[in-house]
C-alpha positions in Angstrom: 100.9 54.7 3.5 98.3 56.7 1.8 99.0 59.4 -0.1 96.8 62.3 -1.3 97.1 63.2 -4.7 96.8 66.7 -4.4 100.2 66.3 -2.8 101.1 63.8 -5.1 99.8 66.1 -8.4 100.1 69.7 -8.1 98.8 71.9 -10.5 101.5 73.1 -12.2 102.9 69.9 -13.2 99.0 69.2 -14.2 98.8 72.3 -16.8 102.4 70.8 -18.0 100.5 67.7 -19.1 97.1 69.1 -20.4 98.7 71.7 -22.6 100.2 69.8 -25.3 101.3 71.8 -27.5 104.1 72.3 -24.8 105.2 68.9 -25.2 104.7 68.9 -29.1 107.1 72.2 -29.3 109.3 70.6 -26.3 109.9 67.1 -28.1 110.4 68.8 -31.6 113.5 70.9 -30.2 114.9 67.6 -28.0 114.0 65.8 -31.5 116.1 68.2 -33.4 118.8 68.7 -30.8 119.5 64.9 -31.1 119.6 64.5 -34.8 122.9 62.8 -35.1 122.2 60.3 -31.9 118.8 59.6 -33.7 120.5 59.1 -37.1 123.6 56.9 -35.8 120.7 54.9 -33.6 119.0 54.4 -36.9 121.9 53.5 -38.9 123.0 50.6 -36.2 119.5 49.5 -36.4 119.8 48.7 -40.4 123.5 47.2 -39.6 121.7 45.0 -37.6 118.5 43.9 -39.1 120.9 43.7 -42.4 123.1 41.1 -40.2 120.4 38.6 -39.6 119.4 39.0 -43.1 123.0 37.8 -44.6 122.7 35.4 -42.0 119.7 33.7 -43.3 120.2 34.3 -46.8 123.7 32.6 -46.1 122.1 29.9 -44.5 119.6 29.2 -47.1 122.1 29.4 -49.5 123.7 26.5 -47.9 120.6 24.1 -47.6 119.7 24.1 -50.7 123.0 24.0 -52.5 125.7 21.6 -49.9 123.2 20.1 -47.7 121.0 18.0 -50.2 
């Protein structure tokens, strides 16, 4: 099948994407509207990372101290 992309791309949903300030203003309200998701999201991320960290602190610990 061959599509046109004058079907495909219409020109409203063309001006949507070359006006960016639309999407600047439009992502700063869903940016702001989502501040606890973002910060929980974030806060998981630094259990994590802090996870693997222990782990291989822990595991360090345990080469150079019982494992000689």
């Amino acid at each position: 099948m061959i599509f046109k992309l004058s079907k495909v791309f219409n020109k409203e949903s063309l001006s949507l994407f070359i006006s960016t300030g639309d999407i600047d203003s439009n992502l700063l309200l869903a940016f702001l509207g989502n501040i606890w998701s973002v910060i929980f999201l974030i806060f998981i991320l630094v259990l994590i990372v802090s996870f693997f960290a222990f782990t291989f602190m822990y595991g360090d610990f345990l080469i150079q101290n019982i494992y000689k």
